[in-house]
Each structure stands twice: as structure tokens, then as C-alpha cells.
N, CA, C and O atoms as a Tinker XYZ file with bonds, in Angstrom:
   488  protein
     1  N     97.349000   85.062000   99.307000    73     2
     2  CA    96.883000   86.100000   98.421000    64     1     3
     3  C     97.801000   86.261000   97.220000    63     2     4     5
     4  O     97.262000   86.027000   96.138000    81     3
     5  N     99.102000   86.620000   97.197000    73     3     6
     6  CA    99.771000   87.016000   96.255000    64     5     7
     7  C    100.852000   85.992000   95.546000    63     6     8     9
     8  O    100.950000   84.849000   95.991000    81     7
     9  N    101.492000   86.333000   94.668000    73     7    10
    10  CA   102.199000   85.775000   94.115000    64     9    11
    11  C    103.462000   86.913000   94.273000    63    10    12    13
    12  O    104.407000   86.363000   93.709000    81    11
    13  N    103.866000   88.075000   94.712000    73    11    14
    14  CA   105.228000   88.519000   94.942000    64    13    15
    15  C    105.480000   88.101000   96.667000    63    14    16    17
    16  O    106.672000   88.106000   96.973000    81    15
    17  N    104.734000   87.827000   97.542000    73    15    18
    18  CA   104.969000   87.733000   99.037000    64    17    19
    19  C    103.670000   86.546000   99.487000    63    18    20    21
    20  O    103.015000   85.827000   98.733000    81    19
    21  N    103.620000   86.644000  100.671000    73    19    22
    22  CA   102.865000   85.978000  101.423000    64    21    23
    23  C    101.331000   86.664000  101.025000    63    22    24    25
    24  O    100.303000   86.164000  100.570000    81    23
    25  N    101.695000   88.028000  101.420000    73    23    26
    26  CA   100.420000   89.486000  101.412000    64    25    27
    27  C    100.634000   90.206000  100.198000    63    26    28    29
    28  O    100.014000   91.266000  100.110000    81    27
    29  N    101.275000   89.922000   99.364000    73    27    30
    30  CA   101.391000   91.089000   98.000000    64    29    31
    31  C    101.165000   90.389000   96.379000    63    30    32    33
    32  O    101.892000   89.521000   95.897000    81    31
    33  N    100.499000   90.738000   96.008000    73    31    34
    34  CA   100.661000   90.677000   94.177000    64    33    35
    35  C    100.777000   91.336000   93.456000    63    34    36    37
    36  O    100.474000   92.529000   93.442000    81    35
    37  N    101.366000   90.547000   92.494000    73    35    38
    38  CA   101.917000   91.997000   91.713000    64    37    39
    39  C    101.123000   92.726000   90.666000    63    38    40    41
    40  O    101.660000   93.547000   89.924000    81    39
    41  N     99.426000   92.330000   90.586000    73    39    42
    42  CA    98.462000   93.534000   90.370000    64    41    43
    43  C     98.786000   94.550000   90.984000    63    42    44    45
    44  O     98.601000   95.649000   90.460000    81    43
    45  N     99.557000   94.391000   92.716000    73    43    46
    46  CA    99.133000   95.588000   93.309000    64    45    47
    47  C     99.849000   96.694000   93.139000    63    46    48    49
    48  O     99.596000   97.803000   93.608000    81    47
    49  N    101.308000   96.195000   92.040000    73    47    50
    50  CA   102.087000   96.931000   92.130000    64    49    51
    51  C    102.392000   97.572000   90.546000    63    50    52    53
    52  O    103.296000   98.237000   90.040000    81    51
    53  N    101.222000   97.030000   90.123000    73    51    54
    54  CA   101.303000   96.965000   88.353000    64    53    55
    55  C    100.950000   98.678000   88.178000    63    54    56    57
    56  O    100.136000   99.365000   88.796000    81    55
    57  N    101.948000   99.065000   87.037000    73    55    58
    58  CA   101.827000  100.384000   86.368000    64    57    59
    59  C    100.271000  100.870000   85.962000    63    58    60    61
    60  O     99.475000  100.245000   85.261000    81    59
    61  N    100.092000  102.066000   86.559000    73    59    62
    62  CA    98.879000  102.517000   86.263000    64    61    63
    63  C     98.676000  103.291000   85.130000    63    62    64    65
    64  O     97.522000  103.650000   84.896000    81    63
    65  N     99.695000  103.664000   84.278000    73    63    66
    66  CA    99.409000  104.460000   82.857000    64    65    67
    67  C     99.014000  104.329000   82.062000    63    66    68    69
    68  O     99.015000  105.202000   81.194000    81    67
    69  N     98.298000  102.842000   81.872000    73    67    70
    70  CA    97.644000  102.281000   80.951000    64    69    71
    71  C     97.760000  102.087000   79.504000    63    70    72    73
    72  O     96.921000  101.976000   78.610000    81    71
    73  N     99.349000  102.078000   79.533000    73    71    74
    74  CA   100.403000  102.126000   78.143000    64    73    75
    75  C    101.127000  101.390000   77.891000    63    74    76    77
    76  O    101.680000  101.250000   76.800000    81    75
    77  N    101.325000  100.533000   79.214000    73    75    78
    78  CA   102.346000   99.510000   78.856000    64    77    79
    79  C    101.804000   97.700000   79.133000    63    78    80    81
    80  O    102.482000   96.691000   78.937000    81    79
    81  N    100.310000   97.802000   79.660000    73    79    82
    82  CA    99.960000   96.607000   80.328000    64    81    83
    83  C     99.668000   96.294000   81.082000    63    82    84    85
    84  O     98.869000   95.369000   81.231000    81    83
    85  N    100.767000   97.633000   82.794000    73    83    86
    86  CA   100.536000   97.067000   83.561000    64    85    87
    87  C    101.271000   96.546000   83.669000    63    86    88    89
    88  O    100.765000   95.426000   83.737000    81    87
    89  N    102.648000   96.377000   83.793000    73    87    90
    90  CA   103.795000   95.691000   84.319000    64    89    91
    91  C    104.084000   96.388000   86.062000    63    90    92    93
    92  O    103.806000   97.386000   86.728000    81    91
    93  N    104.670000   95.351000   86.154000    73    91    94
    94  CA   104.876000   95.053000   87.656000    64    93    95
    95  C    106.623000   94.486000   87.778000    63    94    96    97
    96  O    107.027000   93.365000   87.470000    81    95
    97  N    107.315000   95.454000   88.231000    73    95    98
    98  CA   109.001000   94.959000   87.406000    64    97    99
    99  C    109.121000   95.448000   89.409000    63    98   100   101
   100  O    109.050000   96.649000   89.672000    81    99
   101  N    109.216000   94.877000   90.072000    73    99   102
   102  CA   109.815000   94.705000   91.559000    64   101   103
   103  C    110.750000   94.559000   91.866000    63   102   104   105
   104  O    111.225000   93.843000   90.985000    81   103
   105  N    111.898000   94.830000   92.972000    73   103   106
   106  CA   113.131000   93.994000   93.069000    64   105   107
   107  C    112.390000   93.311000   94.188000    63   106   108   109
   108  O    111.492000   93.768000   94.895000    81   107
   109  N    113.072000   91.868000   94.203000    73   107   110
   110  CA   112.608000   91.036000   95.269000    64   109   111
   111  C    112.890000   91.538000   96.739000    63   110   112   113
   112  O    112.157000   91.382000   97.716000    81   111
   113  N    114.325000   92.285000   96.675000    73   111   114
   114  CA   114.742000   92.431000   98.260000    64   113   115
   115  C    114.193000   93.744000   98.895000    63   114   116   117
   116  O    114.560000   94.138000  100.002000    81   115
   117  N    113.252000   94.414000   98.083000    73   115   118
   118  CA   112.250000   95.294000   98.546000    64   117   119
   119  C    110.790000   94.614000   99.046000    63   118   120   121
   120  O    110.152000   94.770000  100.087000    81   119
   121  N    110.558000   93.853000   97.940000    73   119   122
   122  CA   109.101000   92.938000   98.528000    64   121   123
   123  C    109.295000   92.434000   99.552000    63   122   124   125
   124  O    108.231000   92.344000  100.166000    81   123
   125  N    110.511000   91.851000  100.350000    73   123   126
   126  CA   110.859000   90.932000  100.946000    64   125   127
   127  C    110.481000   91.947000  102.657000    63   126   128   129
   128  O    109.635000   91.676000  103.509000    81   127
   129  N    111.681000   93.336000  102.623000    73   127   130
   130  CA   111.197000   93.759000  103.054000    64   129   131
   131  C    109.930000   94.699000  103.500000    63   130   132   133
   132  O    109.958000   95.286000  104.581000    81   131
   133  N    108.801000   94.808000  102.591000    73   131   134
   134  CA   107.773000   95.213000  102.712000    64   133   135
   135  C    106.586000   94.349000  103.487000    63   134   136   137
   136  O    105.713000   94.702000  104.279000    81   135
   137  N    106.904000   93.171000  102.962000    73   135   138
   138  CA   106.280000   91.791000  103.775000    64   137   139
   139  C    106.202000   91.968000  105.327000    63   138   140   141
   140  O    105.294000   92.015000  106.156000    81   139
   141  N    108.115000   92.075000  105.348000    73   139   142
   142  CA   108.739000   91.803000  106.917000    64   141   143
   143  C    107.554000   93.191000  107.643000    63   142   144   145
   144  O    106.744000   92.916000  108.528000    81   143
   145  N    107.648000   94.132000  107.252000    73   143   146
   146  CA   107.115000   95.874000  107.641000    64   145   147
   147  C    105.677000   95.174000  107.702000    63   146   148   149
   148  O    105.408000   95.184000  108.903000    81   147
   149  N    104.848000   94.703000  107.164000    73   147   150
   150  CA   103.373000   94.457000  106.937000    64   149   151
   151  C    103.168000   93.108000  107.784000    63   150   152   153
   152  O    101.948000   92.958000  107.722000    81   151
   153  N    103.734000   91.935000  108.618000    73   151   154
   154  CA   104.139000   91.501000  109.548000    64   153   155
   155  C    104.019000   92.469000  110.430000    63   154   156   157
   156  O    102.996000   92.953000  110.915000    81   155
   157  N    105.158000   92.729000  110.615000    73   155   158
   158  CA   105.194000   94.037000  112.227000    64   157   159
   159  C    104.208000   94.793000  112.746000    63   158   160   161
   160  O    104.028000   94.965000  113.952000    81   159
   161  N    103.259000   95.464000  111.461000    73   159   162
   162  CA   102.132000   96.178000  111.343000    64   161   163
   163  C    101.205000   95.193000  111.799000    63   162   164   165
   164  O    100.631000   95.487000  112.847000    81   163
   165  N    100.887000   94.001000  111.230000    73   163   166
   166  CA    99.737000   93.540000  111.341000    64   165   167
   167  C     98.469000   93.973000  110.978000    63   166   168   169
   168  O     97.506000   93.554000  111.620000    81   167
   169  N     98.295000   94.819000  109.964000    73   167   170
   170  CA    97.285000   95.389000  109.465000    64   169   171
   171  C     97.765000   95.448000  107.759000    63   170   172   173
   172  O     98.915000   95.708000  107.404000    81   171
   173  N     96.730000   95.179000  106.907000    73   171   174
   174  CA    97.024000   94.995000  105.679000    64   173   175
   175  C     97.955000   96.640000  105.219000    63   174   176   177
   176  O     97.946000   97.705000  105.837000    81   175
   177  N     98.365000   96.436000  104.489000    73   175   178
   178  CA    99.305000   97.764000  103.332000    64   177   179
   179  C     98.236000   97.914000  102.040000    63   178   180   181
   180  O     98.342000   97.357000  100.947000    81   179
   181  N     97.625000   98.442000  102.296000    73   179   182
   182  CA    96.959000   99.100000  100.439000    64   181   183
   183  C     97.972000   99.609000   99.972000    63   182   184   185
   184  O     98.436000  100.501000  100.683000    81   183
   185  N     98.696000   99.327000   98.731000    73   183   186
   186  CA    99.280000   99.680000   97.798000    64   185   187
   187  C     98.591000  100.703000   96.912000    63   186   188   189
   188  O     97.692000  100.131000   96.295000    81   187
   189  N     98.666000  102.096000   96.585000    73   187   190
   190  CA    98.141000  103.209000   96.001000    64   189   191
   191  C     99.076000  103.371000   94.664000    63   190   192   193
   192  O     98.484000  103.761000   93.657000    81   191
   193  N    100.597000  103.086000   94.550000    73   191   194
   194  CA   101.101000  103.311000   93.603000    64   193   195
   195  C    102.602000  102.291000   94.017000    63   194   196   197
   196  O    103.321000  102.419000   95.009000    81   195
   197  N    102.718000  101.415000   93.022000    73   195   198
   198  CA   104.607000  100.601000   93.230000    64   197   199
   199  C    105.289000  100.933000   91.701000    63   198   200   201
   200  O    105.962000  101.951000   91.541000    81   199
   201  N    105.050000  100.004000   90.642000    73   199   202
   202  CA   105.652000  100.132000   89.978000    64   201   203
   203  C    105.418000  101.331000   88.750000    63   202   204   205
   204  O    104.227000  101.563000   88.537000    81   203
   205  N    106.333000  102.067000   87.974000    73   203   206
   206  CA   105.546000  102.839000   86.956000    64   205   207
   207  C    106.860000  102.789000   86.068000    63   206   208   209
   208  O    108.053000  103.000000   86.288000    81   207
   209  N    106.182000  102.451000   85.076000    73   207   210
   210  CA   107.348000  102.649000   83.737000    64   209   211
   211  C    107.759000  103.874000   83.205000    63   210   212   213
   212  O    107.271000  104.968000   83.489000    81   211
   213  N    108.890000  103.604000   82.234000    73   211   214
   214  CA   109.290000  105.067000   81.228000    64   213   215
   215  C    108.179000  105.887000   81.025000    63   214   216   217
   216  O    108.420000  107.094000   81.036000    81   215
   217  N    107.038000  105.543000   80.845000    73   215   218
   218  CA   106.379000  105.972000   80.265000    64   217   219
   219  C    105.285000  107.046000   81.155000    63   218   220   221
   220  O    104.647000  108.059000   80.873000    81   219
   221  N    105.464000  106.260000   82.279000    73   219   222
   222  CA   104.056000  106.768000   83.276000    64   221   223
   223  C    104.158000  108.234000   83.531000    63   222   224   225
   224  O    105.182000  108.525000   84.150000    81   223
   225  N    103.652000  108.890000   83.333000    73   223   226
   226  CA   103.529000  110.779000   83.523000    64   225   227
   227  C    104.660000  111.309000   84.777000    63   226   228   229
   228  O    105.491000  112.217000   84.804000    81   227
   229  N    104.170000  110.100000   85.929000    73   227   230
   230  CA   105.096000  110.761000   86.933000    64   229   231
   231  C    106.390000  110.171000   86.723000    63   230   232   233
   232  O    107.323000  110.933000   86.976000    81   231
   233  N    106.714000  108.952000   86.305000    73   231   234
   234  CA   108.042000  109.029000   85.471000    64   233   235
   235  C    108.920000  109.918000   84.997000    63   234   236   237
   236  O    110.086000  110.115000   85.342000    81   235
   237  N    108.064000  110.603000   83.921000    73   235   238
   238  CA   108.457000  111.599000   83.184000    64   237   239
   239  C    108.299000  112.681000   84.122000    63   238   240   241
   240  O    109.266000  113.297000   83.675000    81   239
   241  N    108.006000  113.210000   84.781000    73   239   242
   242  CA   107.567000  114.497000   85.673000    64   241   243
   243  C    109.156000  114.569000   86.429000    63   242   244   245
   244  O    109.864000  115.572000   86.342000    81   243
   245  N    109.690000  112.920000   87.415000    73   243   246
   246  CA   110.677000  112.712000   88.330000    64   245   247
   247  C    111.213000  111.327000   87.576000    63   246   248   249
   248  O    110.881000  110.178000   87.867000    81   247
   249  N    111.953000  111.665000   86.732000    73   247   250
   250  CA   112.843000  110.708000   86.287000    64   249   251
   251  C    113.763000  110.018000   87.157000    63   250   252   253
   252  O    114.144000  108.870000   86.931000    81   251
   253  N    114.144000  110.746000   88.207000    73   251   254
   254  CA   114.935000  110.320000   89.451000    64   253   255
   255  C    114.524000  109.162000   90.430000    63   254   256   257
   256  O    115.258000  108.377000   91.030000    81   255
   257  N    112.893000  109.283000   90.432000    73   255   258
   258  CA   112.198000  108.516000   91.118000    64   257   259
   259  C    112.668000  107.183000   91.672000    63   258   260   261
   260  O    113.667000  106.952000   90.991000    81   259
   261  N    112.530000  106.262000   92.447000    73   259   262
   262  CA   112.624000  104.645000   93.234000    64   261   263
   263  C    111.662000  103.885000   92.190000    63   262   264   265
   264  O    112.070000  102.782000   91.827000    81   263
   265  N    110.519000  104.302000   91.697000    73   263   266
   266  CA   109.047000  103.424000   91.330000    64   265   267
   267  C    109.768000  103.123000   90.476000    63   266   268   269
   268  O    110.517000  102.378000   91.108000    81   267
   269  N    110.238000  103.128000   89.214000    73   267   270
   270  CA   110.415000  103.003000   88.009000    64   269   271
   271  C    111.476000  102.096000   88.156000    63   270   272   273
   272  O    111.529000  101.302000   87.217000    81   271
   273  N    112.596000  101.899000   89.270000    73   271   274
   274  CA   113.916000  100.811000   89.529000    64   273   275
   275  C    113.001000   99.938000   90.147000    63   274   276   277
   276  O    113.403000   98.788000   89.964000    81   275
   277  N    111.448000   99.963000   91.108000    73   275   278
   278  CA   111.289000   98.923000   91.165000    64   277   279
   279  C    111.788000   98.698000   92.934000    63   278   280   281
   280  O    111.704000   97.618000   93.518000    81   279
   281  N    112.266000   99.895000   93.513000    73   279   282
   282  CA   112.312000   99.808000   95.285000    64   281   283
   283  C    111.363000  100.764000   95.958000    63   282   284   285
   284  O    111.566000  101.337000   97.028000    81   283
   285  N    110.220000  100.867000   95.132000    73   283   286
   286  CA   109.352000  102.083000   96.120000    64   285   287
   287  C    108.179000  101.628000   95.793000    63   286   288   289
   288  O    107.926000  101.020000   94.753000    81   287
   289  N    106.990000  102.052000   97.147000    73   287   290
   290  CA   105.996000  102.121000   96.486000    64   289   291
   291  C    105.030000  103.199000   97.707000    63   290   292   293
   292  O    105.386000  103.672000   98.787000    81   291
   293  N    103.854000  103.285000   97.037000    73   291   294
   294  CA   103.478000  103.777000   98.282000    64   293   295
   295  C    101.933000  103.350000   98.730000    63   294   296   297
   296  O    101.146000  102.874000   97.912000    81   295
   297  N    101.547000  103.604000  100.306000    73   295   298
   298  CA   100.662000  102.691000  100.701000    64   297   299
   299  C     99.637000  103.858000  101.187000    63   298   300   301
   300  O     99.921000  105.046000  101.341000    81   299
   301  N     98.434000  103.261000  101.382000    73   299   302
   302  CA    97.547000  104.501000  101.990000    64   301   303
   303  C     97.668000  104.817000  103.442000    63   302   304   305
   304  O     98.001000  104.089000  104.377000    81   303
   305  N     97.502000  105.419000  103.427000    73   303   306
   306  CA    97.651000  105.625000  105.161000    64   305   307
   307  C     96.795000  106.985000  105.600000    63   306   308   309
   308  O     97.364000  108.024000  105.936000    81   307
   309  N     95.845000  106.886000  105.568000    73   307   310
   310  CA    95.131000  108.485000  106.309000    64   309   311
   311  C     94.878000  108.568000  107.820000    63   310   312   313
   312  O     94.639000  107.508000  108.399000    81   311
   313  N     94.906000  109.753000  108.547000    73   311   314
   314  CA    94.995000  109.387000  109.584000    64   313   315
   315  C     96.223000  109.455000  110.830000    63   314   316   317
   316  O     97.188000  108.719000  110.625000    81   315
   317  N     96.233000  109.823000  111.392000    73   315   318
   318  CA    97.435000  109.727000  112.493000    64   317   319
   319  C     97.838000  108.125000  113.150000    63   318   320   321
   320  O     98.836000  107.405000  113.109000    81   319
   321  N     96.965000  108.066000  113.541000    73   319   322
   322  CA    97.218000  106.894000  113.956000    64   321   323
   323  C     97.377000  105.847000  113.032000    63   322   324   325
   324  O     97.801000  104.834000  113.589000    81   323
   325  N     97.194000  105.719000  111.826000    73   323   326
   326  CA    97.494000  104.878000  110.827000    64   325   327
   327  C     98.830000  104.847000  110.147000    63   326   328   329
   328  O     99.427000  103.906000  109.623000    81   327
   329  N     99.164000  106.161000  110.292000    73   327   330
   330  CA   100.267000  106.530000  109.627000    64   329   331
   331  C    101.331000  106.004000  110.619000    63   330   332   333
   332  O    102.069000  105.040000  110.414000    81   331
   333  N    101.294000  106.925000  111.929000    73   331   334
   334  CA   102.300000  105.884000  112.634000    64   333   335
   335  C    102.372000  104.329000  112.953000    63   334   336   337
   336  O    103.440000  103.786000  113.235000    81   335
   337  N    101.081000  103.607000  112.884000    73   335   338
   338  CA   101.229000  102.251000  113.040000    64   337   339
   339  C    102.331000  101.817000  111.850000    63   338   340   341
   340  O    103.438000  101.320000  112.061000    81   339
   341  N    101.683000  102.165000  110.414000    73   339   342
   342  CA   102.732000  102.060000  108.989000    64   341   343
   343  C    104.162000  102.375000  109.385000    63   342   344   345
   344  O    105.093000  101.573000  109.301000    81   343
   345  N    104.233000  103.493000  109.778000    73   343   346
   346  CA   105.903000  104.148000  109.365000    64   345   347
   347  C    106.316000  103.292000  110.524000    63   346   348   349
   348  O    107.063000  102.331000  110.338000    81   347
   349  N    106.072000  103.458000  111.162000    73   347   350
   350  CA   107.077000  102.431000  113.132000    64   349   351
   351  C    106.844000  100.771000  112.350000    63   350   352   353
   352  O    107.303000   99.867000  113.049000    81   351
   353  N    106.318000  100.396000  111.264000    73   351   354
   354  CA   106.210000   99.001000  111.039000    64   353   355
   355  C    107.913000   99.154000  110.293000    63   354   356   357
   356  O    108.987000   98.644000  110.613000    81   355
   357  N    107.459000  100.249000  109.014000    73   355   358
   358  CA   108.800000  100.466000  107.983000    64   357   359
   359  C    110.041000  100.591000  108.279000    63   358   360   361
   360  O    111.086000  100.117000  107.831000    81   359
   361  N    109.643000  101.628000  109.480000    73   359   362
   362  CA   111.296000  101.676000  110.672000    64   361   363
   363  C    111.859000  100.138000  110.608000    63   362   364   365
   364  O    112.768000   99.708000  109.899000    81   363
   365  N    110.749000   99.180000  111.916000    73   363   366
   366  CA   111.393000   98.047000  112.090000    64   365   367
   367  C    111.693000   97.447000  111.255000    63   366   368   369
   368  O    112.628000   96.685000  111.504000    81   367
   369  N    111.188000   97.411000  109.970000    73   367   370
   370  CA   111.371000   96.116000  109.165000    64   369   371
   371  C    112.820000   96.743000  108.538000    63   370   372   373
   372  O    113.267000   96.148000  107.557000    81   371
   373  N    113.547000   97.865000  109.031000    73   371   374
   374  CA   114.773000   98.282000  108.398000    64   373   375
   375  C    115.111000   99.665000  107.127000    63   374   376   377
   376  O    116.125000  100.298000  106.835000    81   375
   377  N    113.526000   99.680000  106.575000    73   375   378
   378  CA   113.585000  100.519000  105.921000    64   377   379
   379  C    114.325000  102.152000  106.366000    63   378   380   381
   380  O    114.349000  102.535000  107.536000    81   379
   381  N    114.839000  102.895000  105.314000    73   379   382
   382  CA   115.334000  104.120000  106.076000    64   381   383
   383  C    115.428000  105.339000  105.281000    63   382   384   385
   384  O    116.312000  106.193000  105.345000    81   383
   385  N    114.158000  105.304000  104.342000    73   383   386
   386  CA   113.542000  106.400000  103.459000    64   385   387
   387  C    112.087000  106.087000  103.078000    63   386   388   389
   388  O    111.695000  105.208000  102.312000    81   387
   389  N    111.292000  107.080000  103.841000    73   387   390
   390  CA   110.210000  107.357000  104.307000    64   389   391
   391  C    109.603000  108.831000  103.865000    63   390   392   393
   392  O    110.007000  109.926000  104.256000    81   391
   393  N    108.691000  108.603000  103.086000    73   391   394
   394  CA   107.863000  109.915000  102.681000    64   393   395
   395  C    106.479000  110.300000  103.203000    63   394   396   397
   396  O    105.679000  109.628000  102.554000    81   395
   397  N    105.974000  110.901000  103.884000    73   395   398
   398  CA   104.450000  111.325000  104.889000    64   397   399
   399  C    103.850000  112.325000  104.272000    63   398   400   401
   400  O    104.108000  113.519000  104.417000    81   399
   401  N    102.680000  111.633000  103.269000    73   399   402
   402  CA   102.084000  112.731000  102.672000    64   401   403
   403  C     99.986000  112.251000  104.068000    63   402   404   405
   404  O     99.802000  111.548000  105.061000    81   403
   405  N     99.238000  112.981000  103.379000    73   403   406
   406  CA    98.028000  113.070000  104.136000    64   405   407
   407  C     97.570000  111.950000  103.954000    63   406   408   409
   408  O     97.023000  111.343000  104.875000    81   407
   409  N     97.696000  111.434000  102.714000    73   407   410
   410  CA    96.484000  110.259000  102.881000    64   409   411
   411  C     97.534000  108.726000  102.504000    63   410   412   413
   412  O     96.954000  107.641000  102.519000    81   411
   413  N     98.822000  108.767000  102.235000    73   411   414
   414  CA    99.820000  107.761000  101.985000    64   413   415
   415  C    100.922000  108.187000  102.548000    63   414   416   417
   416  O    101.143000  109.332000  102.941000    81   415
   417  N    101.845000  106.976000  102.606000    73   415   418
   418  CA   103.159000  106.832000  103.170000    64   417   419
   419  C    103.929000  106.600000  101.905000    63   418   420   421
   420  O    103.270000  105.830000  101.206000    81   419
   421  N    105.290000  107.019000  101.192000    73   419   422
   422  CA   105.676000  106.371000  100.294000    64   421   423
   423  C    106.941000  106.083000  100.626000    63   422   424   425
   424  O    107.719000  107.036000  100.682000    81   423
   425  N    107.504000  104.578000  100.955000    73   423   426
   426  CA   108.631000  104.103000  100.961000    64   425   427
   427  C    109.665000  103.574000  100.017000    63   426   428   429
   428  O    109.169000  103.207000   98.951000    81   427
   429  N    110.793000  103.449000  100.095000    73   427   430
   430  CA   111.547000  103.085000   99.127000    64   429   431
   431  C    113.048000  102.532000   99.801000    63   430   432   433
   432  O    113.562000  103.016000  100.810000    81   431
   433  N    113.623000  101.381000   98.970000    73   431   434
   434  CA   114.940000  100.965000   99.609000    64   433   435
   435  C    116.039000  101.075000   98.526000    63   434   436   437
   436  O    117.088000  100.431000   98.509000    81   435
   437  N    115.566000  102.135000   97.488000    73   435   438
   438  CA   117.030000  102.458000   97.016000    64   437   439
   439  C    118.191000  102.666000   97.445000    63   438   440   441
   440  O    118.376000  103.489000   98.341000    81   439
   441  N    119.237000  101.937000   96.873000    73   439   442
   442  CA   120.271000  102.479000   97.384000    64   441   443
   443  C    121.274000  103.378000   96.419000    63   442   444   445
   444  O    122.496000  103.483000   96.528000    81   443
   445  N    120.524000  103.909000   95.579000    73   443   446
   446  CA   121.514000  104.866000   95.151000    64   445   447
   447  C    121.282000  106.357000   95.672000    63   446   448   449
   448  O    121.753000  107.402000   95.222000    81   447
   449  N    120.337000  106.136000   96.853000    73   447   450
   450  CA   119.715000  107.525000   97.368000    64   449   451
   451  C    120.406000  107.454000   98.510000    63   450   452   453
   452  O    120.987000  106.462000   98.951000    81   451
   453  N    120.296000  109.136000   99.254000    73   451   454
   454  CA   120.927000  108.905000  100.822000    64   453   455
   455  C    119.677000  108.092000  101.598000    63   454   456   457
   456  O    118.513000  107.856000  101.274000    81   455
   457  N    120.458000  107.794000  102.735000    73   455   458
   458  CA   119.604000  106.762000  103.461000    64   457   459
   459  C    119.350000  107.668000  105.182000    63   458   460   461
   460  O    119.834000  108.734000  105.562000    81   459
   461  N    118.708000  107.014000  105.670000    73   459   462
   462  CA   118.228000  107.584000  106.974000    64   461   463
   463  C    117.470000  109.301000  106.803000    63   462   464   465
   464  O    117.630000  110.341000  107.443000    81   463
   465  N    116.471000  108.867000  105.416000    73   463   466
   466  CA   115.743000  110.507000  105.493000    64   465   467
   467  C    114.128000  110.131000  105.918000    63   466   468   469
   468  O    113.965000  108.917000  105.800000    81   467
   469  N    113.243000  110.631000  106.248000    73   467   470
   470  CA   111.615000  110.904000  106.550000    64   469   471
   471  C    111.851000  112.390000  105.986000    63   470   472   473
   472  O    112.745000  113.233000  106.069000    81   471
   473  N    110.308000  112.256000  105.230000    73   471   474
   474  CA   110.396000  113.700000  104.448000    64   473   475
   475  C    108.438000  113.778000  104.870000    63   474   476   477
   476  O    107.610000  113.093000  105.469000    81   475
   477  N    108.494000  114.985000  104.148000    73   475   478
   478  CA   106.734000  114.841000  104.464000    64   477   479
   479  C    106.026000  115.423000  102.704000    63   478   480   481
   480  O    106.862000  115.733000  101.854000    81   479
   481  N    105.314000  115.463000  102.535000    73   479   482
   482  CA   104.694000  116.072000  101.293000    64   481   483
   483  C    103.648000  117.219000  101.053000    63   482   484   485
   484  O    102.910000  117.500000  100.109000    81   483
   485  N    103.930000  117.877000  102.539000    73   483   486
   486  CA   102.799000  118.878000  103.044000    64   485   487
   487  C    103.216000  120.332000  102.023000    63   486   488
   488  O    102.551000  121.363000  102.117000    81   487
């Protein structure tokens, strides 16, 4: 399928603000592990939002953000049982910042953030 992984392209991760093109600026050792997580899962990852530039609204909203360095993204997940199949994939594959909103999961492997958090978005 893809050209960033085995399972990923980087349409899927391309900026949605419709200002810049559509760039898709990834770090590899996040794709790498998102792959490993989507393996474990065995069930595809819909990508809902990865990369977003300077420019993208929520950029500007959370300048702080993972999307914009290019270590976050987030996947759909509605559902209980979907959600935990996802997050217990993200666990194993090493990940260790985890966000649980209703209808997505949003992960990220920054490391300029603390590590070992699950948050929720309720």
C-alpha cells in the first residue's frame, strides 16, 4: 500500500488545511513504530489526522503540539472494543503517550514530552 511503511502513505498523513499542499513531513522512527503497533493489532489504523503545518488552525490553536514535529498522529477508533484492541497494540509496540478521545486514539513518540502518560479527551 504505502510508500512511508509496509501499511502507511503518506497521503494518510498529509496536512489537511489546504494551504500548504498537503505535506506529509514524518519522522521515520515514529512510522516505524506505528507499523510495529498496526502488526500487533492486526487490524488496519485509519489515520484521521498525522501531519499539520505552521499553518493548520490546530497548529495555531496548540503550538506545543507532536503533529507539526511530525511524532503524532491520530487513528479512529470508536467503540470499546476497538479502542482497546488499538491502545494494547500502541502499548506493545513501545509507545508511551496515548490520548482516548470517543471516536480516535491520538498517539505520539515525542520526546521532548513526559513519557509514560494515557490521557482521555472526555
Amino acid at each position: 500500500m504505502g510508500d512511508l511503511s509496509k501499511n502507511f502513505s503518506s497521503e494518510e498523513f498529509a496536512c489537511k488545511c489546504n494551504q500548504c499542499g498537503g505535506l506529509a513531513v514524518m519522522k521515520v522512527s515514529f512510522i516505524e513504530m506505528l507499523q510495529r503497533a498496526r502488526d500487533f493489532a492486526g487490524v488496519s489504523f485509519r489515520i484521521t489526522s498525522g501531519y499539520r503545518c505552521p499553518r493548520h488552525p490546530e497548529t495555531i490553536k496548540r503550538p506545543t503540539s507532536s503533529h507539526p514535529q511530525g511524532f503524532a498522529a491520530d487513528i479512529a477508533a470508536s467503540g470499546s472494543p476497538t479502542r482497546y484492541q488499538v491502545a494494547k497494540a500502541l502499548l506493545d509496540a513501545g509507545f508511551s503517550r496515548i490520548g482516548i478521545g470517543e471516536t480516535f486514539i491520538h498517539v505520539d513518540s515525542d520526546p521532548s514530552k513526559v513519557q509514560g502518560v494515557i490521557w482521555d479527551y472526555y
